[in-house]
Backbone as a printed PyTorch tensor [residue, N CA C, xyz], in Angstrom:
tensor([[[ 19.4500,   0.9090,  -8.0230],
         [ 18.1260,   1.0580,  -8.5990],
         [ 17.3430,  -0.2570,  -8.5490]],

        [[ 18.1800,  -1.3930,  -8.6140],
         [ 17.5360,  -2.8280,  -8.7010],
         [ 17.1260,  -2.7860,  -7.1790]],

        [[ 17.9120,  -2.9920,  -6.4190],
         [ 17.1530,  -2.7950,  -5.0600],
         [ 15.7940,  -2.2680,  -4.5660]],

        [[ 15.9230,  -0.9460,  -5.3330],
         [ 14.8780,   0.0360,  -5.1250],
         [ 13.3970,  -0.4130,  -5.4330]],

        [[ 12.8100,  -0.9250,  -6.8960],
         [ 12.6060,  -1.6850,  -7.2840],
         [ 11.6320,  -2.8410,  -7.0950]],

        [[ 12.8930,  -4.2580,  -6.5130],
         [ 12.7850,  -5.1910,  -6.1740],
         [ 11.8180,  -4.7460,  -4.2410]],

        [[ 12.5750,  -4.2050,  -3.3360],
         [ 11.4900,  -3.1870,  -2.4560],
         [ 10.1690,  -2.8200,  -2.6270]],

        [[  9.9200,  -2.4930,  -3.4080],
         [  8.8410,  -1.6340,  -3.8520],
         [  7.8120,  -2.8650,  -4.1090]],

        [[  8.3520,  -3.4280,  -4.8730],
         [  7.6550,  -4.4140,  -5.9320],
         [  7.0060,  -5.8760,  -4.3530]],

        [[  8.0860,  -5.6110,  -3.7350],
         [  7.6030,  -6.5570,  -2.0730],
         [  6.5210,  -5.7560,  -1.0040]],

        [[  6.5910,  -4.2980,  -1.5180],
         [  5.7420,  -3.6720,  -0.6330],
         [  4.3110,  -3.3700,  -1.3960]],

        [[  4.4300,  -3.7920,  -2.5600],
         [  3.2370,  -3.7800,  -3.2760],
         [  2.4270,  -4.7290,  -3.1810]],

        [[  3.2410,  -6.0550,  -3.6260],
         [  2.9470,  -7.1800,  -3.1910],
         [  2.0370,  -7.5730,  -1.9430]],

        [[  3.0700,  -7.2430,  -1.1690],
         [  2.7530,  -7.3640,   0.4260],
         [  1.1950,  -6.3760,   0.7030]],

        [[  1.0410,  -4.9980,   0.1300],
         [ -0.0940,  -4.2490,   0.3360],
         [ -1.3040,  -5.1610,  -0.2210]],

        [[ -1.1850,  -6.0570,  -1.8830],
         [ -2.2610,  -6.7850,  -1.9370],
         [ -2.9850,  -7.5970,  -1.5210]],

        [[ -1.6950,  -8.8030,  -1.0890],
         [ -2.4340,  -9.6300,  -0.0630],
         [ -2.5580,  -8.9740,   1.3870]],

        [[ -2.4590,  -8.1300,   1.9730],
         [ -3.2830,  -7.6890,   2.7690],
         [ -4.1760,  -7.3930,   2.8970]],

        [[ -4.4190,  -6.9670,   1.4290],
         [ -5.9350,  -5.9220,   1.1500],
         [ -7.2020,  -7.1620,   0.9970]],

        [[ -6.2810,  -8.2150,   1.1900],
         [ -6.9690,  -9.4120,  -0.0410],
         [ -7.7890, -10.1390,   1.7540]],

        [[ -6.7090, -10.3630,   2.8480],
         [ -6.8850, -10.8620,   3.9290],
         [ -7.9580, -10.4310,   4.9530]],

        [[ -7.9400,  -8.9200,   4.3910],
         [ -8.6730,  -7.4960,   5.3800],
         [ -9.5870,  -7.0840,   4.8530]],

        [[-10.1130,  -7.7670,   3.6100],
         [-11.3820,  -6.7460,   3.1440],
         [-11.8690,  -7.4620,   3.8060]],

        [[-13.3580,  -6.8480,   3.9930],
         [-14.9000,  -7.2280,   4.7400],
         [-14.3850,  -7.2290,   6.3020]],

        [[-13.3570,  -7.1610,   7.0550],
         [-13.5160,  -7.6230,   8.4230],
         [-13.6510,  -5.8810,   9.3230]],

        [[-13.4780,  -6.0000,  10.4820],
         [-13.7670,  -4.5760,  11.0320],
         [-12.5640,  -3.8150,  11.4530]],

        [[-11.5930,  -4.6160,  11.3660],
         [-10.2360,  -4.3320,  11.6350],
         [ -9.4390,  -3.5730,  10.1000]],

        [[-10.0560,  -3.6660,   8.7750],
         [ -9.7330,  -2.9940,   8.1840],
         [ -8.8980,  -1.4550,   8.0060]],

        [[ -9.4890,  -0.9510,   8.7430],
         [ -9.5330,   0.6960,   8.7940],
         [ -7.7750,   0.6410,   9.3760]],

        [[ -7.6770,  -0.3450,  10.2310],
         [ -6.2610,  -0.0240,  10.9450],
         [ -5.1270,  -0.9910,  10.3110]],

        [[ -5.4000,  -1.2280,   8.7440],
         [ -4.1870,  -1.8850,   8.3990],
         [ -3.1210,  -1.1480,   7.6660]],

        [[ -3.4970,   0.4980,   7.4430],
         [ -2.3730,   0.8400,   7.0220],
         [ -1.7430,   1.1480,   8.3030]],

        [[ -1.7110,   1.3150,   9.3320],
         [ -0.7970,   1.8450,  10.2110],
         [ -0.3430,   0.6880,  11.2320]],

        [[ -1.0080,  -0.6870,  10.7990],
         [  0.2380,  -1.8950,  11.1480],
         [  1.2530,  -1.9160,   9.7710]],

        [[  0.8970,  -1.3830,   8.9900],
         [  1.8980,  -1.8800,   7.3720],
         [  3.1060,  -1.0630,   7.3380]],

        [[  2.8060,  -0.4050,   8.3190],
         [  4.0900,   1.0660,   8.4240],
         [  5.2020,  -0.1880,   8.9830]],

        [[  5.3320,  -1.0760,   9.5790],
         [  6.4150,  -1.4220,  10.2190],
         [  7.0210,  -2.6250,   9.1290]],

        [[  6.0670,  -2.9100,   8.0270],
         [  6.5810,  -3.3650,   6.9860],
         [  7.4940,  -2.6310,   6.2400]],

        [[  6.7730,  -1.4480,   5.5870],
         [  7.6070,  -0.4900,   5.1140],
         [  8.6180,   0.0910,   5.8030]],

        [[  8.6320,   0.0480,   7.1980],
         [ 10.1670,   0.5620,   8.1570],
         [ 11.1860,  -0.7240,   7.8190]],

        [[ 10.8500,  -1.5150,   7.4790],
         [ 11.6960,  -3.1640,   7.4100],
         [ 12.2460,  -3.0080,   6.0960]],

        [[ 11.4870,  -2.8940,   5.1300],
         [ 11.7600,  -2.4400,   3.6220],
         [ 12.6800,  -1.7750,   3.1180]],

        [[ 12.5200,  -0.2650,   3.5520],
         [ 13.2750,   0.7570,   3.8860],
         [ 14.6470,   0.5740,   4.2640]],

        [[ 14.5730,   0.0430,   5.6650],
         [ 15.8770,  -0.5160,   6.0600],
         [ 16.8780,  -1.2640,   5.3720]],

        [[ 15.9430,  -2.3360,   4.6880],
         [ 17.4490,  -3.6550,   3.5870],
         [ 17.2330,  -2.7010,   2.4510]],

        [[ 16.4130,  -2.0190,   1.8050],
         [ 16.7540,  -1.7290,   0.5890],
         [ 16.7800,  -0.5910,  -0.0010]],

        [[ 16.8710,   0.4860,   1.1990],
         [ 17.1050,   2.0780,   1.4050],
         [ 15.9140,   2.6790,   1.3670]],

        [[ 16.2840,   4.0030,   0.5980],
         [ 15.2180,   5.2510,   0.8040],
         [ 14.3610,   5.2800,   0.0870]],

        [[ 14.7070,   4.9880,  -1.4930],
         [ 14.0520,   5.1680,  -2.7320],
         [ 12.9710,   3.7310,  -2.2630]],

        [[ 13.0040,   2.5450,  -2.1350],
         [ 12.7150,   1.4950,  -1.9350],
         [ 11.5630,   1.4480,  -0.9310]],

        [[ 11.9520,   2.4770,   0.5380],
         [ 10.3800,   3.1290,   1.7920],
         [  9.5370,   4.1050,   0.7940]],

        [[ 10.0620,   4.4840,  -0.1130],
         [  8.9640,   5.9170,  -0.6210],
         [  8.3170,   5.2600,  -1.9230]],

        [[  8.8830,   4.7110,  -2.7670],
         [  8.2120,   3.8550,  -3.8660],
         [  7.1930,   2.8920,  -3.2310]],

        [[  7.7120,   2.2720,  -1.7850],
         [  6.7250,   1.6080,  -1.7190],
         [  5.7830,   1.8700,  -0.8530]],

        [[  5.8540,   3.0260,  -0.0310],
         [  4.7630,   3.4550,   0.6140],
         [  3.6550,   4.0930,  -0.2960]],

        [[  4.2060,   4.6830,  -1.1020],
         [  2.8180,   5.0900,  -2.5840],
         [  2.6620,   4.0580,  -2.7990]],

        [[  3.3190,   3.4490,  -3.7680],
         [  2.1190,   2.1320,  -4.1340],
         [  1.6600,   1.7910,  -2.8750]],

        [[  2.1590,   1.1830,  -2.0090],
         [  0.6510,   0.8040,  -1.0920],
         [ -0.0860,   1.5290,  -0.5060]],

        [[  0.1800,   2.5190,  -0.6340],
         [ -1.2310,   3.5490,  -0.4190],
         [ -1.7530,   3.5330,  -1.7110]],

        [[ -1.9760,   3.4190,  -2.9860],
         [ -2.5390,   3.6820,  -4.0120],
         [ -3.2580,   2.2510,  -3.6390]],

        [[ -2.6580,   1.0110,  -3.3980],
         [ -3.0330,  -0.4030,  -3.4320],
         [ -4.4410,  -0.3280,  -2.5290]],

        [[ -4.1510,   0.2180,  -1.1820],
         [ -5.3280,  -0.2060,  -0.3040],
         [ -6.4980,   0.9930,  -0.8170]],

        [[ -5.7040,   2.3510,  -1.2530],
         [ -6.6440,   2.8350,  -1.5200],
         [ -8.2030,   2.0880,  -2.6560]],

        [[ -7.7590,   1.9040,  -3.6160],
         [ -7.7330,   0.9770,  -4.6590],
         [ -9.0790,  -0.4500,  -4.1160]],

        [[ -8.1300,  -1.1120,  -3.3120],
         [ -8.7130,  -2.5090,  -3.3460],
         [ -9.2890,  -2.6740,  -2.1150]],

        [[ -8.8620,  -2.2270,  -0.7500],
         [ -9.1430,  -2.4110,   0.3380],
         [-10.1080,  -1.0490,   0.8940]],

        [[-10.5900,  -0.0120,   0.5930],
         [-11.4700,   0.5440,   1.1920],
         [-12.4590,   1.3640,  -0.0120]],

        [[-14.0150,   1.7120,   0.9400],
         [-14.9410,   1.7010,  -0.0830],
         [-14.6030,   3.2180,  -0.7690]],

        [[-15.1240,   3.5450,  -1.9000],
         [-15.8190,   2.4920,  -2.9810],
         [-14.7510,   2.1580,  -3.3280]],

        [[-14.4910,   0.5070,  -3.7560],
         [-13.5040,  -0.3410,  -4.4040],
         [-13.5240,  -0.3240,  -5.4320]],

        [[-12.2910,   0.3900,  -6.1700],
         [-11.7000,   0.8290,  -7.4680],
         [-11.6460,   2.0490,  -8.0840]],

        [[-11.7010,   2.9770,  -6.6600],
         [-11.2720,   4.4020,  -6.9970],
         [-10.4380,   4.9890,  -5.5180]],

        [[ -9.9670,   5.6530,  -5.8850],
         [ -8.7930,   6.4290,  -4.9400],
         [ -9.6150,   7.3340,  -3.4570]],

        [[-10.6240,   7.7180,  -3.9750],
         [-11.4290,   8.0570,  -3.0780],
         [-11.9180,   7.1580,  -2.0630]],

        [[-11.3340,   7.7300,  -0.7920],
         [-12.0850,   6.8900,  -0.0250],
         [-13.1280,   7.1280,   1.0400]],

        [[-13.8880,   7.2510,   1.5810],
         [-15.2280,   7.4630,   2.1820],
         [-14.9250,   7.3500,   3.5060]],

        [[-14.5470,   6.3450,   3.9020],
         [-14.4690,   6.3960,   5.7540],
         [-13.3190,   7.2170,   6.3780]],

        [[-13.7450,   7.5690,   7.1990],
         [-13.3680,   9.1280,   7.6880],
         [-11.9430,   8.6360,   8.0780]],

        [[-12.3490,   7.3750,   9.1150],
         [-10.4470,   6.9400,  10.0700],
         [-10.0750,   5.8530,   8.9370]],

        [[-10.4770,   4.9160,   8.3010],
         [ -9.3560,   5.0700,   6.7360],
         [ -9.0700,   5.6540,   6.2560]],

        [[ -9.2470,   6.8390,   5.9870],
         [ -8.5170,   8.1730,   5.2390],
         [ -7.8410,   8.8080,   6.2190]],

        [[ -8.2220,   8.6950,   7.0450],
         [ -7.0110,   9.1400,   8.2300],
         [ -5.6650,   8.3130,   8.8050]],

        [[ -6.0860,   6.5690,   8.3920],
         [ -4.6860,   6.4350,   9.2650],
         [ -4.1080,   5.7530,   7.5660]],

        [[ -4.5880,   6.3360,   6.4780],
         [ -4.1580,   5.7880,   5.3550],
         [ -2.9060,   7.0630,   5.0790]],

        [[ -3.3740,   8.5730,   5.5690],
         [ -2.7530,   9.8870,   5.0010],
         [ -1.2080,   9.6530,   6.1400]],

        [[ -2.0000,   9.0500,   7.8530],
         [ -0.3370,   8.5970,   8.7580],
         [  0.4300,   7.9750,   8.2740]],

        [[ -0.2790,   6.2290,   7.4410],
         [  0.8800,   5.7820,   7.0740],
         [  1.5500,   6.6390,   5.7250]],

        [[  1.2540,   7.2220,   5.0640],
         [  2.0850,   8.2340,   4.6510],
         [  3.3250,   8.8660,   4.7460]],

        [[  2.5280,   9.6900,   5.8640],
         [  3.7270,  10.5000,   6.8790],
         [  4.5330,   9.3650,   7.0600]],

        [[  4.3200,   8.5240,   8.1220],
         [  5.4640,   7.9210,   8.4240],
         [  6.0260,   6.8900,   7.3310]],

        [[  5.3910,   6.6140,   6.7800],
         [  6.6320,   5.7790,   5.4890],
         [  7.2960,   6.6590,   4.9930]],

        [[  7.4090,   7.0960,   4.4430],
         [  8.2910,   8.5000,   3.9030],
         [  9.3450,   9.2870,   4.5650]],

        [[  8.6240,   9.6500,   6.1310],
         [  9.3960,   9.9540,   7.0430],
         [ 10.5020,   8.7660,   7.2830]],

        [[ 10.1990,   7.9950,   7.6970],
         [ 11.0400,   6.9080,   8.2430],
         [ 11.9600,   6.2180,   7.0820]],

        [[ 11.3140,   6.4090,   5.8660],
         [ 12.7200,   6.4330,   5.1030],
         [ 13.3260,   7.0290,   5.0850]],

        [[ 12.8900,   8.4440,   5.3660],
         [ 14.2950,   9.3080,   4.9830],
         [ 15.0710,   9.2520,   6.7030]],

        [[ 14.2390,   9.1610,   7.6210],
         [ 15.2590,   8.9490,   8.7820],
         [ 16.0300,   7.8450,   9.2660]],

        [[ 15.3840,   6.9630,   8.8340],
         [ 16.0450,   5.6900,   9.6160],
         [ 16.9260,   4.6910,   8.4130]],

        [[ 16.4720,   4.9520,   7.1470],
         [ 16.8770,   3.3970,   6.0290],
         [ 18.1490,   4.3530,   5.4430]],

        [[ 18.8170,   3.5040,   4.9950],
         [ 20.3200,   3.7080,   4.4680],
         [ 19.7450,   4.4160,   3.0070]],

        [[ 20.8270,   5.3580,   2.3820],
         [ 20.7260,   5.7020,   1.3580],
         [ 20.8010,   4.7790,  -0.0430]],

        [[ 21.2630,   3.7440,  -0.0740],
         [ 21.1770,   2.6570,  -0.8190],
         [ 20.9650,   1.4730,   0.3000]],

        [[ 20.1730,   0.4290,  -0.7200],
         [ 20.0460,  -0.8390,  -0.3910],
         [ 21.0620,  -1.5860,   0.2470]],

        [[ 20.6880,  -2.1250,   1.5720],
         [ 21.7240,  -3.1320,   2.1690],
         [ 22.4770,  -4.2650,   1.8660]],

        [[ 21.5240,  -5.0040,   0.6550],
         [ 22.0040,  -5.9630,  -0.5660],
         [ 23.3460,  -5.8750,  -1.0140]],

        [[ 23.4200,  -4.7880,  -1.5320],
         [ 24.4280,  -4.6670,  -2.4920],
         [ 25.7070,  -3.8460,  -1.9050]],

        [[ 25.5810,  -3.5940,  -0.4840],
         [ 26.5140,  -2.5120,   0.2380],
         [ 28.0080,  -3.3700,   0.2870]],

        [[ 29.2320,  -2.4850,   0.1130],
         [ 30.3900,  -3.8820,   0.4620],
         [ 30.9410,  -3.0020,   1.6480]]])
């Protein structure tokens, strides 16, 4: 569970200062679906629970901070809401296909 967690809490992290790096530029729209290979990395050392905890929060995060209007869940641009709903799919997906059922940390 600490694993899980500690994951999450790096993919949250990691979603803010992105959001923080990417607001205002034009490349915005396509940072959730470079962040997917964060969350495939995540996933991997610190399992399943760890890709799916933290693919919501960082979809709640960019939703949130990185696209308009800033500070509601709703978001307005058509291909941010579109490659925000992919990275979705594939964080989720790719935890459950590819990351170990527990965290790699603590495996003996």
């Amino acid at each position: 569970m600490v694993d899980s967690l500690i994951g999450a809490l790096l993919c949250a992290v990691a979603a803010a200062g992105v959001s923080a790096l990417a607001a205002g530029h034009t490349w915005q729209a396509s940072i959730p679906l470079v962040f997917v290979v964060m969350l495939l990395v995540v996933s991997a050392v610190f399992g399943t629970h760890a890709g799916i905890l933290g693919t919501l929060l960082s979809a709640i995060i960019f939703a949130e901070f990185l696209f308009h209007p800033v500070g509601s869940f709703r978001v307005t641009n058509e291909g941010a809401r579109s490659n925000l709903a992919w990275m979705l799919l594939l964080g989720i997906s790719f935890s459950f296909l590819f990351a170990p059922p527990t965290g790699g940390l603590r495996r003996h």
